[in-house]
C-alpha positions in Angstrom: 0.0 0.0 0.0 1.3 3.8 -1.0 1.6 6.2 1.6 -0.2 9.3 0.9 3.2 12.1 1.0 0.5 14.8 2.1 -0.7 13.0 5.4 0.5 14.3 8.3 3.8 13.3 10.1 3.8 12.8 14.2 6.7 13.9 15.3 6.8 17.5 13.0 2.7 17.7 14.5 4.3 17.1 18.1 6.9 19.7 17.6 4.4 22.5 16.0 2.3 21.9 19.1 5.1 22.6 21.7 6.5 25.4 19.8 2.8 26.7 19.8 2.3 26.2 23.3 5.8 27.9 24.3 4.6 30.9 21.4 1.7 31.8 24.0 -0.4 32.7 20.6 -4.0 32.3 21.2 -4.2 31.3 17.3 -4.0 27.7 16.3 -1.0 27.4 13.4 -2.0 26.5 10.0 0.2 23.4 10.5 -1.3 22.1 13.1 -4.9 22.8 11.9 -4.2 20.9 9.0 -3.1 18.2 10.6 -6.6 17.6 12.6 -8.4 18.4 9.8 -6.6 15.3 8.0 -6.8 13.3 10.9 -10.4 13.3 10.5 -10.9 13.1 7.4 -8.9 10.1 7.2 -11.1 8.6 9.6 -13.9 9.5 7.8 -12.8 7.2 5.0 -12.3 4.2 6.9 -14.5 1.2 6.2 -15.6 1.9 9.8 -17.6 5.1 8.9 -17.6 5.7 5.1 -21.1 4.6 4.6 -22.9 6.7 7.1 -25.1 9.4 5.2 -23.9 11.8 8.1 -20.1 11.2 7.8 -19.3 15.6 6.9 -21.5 15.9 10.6 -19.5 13.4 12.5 -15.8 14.9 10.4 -17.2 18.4 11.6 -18.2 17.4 15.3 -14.9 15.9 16.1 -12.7 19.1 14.1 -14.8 20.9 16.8 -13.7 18.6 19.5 -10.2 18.3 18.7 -9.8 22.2 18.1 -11.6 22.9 21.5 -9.1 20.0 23.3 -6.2 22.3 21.9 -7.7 25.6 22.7 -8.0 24.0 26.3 -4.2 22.7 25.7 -5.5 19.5 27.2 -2.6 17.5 24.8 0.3 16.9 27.4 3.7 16.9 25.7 4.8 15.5 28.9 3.0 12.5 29.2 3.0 11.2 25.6 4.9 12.3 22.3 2.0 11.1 20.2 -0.9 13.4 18.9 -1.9 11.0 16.1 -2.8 8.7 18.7 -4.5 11.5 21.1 -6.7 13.5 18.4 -7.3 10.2 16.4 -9.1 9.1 19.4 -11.1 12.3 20.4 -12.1 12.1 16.4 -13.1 8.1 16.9 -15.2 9.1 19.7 -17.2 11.9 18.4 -17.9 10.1 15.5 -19.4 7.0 17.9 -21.4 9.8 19.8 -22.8 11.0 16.4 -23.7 7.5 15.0 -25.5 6.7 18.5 -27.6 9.8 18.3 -28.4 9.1 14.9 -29.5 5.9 15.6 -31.4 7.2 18.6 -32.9 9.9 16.0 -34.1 7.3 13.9 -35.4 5.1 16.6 -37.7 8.3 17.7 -38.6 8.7 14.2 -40.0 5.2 13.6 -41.8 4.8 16.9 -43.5 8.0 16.4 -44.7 6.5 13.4 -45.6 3.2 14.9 -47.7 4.8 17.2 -49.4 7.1 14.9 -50.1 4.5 12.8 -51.9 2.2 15.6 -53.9 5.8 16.8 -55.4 6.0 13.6 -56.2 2.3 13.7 -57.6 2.6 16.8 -59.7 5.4 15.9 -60.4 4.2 12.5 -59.1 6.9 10.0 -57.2 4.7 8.0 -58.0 6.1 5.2 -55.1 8.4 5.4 -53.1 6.5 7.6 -49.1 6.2 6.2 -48.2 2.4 5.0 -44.6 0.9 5.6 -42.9 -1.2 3.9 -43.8 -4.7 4.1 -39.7 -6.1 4.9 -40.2 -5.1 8.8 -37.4 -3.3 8.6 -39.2 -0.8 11.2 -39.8 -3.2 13.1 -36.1 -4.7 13.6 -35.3 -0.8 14.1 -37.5 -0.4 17.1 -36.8 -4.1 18.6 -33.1 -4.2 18.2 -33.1 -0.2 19.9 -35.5 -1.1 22.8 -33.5 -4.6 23.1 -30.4 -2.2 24.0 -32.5 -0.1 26.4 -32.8 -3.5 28.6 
């Protein structure tokens, strides 16, 4: 497999972030920005994530996370020399947070519209009542997201 020349390199990412720490700038270097911003959006491509219809919200979400965990200089040079490792993994876990609510979203979604459907049953307007597919794939939603709940 070719490595990509463009993707960042760890050590010259660890030494931008001391030297920006010892700067005392408030703004984040261009270096180092870039660097996050490829760190996520390599994860974004993994087999992992690539097919999520949401991927450029869970990319965004965890550029804001990794940008607010340097504003906070919450990286400690003295405890590890690797940032790959350390923004890899805030990026990793905002994109699990995003894929959880979004499954939590859709969850909400098709019960609503389970239990519209059986109020309009019940009260017999059917006539405009919304039909669903006949694969139960809204029922495997709501039955494997409850099964969780337990």
């Amino acid at each position: 497999m070719k490595k990509n020349k463009n993707y960042i390199n760890n050590k010259t990412l660890y030494n931008e972030i001391i030297r920006w720490y010892e700067s005392g700038e408030e703004e984040i270097p261009d270096t180092i920005t870039l660097g996050i911003i490829q760190i996520c959006e390599r994860l974004g491509s993994k087999g992992n994530f690539r097919g999520y219809t949401y991927i450029d919200e869970m990319i965004a979400s965890a550029l804001e996370s990794c940008i607010i965990a340097l504003k906070n200089k919450k990286f400690d040079p003295e405890r590890t020399e690797n940032p790959f490792a350390y923004f890899t993994q805030i990026a990793w876990n905002d994109f699990i947070k995003i894929i959880n609510d979004e499954k939590k979203e859709s969850y909400v979604k098709h019960k609503s519209l389970e239990l519209h459907m059986i109020d309009m049953m019940l009260t017999g307007d059917v006539s405009e009542a919304p039909t669903l597919d006949s694969s139960g794939r809204n029922d495997d939603l709501i039955e494997k997201f409850e099964s969780k709940k337990k």
